[in-house]
N, C-alpha and C positions, 0 to 999 in steps of 0.2 A: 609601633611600640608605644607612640606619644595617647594611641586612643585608649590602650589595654591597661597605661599607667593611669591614667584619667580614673578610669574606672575600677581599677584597684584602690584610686586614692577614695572613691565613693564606697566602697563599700566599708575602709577601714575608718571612714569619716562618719558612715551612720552607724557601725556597731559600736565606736566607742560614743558617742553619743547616746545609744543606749544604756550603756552600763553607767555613763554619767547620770542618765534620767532614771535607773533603778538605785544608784547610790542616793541620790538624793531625796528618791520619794523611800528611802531606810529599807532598801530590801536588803542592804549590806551590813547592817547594823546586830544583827539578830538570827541567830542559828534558827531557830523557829520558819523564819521567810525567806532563808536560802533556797529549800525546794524549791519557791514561786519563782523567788528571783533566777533560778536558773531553766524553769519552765519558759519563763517570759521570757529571758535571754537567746537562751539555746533557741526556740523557734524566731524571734524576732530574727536571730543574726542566720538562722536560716531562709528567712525570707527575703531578708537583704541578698544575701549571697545570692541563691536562685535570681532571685529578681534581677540585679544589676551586672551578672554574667550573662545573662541570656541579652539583655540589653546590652552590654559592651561587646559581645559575640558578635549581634545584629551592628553592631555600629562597623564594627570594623571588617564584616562584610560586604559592607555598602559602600565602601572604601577600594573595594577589589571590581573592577570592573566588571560587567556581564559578560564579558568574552571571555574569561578568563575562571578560572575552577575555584571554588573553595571547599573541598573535598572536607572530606570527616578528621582527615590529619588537619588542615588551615585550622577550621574549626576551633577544634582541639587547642593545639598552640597557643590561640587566643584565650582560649577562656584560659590555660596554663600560666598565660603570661598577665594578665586578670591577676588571680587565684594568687600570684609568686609576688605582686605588690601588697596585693591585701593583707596577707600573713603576715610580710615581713612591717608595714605597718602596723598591722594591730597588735605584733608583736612586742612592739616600739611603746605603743601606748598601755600596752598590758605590763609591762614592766612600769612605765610612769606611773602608772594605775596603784601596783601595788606595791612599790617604794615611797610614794611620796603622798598620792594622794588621800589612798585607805589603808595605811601600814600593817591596820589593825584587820583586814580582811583575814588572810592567813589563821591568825587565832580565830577567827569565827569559826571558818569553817575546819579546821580540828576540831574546836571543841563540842562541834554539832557531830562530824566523825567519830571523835572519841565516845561519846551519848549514844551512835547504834553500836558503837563495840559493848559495852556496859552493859547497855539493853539485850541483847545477843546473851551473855552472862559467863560473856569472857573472864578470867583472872587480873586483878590489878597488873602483876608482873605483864601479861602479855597486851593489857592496852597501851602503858606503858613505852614499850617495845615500840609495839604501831604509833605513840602519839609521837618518836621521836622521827620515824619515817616521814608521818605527818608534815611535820614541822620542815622538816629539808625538802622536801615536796611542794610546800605554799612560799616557800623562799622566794624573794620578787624574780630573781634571773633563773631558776629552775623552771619558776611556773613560765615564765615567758618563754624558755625554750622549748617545754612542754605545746604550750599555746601554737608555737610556732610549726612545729612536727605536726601534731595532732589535723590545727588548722589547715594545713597546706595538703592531709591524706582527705578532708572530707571535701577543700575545696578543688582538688582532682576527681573527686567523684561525682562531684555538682559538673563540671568540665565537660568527663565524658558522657553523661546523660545530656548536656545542654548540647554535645557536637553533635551529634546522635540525631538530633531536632532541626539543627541551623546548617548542618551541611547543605553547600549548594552544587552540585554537576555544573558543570559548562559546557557551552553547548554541545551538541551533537555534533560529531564527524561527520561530513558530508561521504556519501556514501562512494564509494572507487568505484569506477566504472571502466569496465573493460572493453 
């Protein structure tokens, strides 16, 4: 478990590092470069993710002796147990994210939401509607447990694509002989 925490703490330690290096180079700052920033985001923290499960996978394979199996469940597990730091980290930091450090995030992205409703040529009454949904939506503890669900269904699928790859058979039964 100490190698799958390690690298759960890697992977919540380079995404939010990310989103710190897109708040500060203003991709947070402006409905306009949301898109990018969540272009840039979404694939970076998927490359993180892929990248450093496949590697904490491999680590913690290399930890199980060659006598011994690490079948497509071991696998599995690992990147599961991976995947169950990560979230619950970057959960942690997605809330600090957007309680303290960019309060104002939330309002961007409504008011960038509310702009394709408008554009679409919704009725005032029903953007309205939606901006208040909006709003309880970008909430700092809503979107964190958002983050936290959301994160934890894609980083199971990053898991079993990675077990899929890094399973290893042990060795061969010697054959009965009668």
């Amino acid at each position: 478990m100490k190698t799958c925490a390690l690298y759960g703490f890697v992977i919540a330690l380079a995404d939010s590092l990310l989103v710190l290096a897109l708040f500060f180079l203003g991709f947070h700052s402006d409905p306009a470069k949301l898109l990018a920033a969540g272009l840039i985001g979404g694939l970076g923290a998927l490359t993180i993710g892929v990248g450093v499960t496949i590697l904490g996978v491999k680590a913690r394979r290399s930890e199980i002796p060659e006598t011994q199996d690490f079948g497509y469940g071991s696998a599995l597990w690992a990147g599961v147990q991976i995947s169950a730091v990560a979230c619950v980290l970057s959960s942690i930091f997605d809330y600090v994210y957007n309680a303290f450090i960019n309060p104002g995030l939330g309002d961007i992205i409504v008011e960038a939401q509310v702009d394709k409703l408008q554009s679409k040529g919704l009725s005032v009454d029903q953007t309205d509607k939606m901006e208040k949904i909006y709003h309880f939506m970008q909430g700092p503890v809503v979107h964190a447990i958002t983050a936290l669900i959301l994160g934890f269904i894609f980083a199971f699928v990053i898991s079993l694509i990675v077990a899929a790859f890094l399973k290893r058979a042990g060795p061969a039964a010697p054959p009965v002989q009668s």
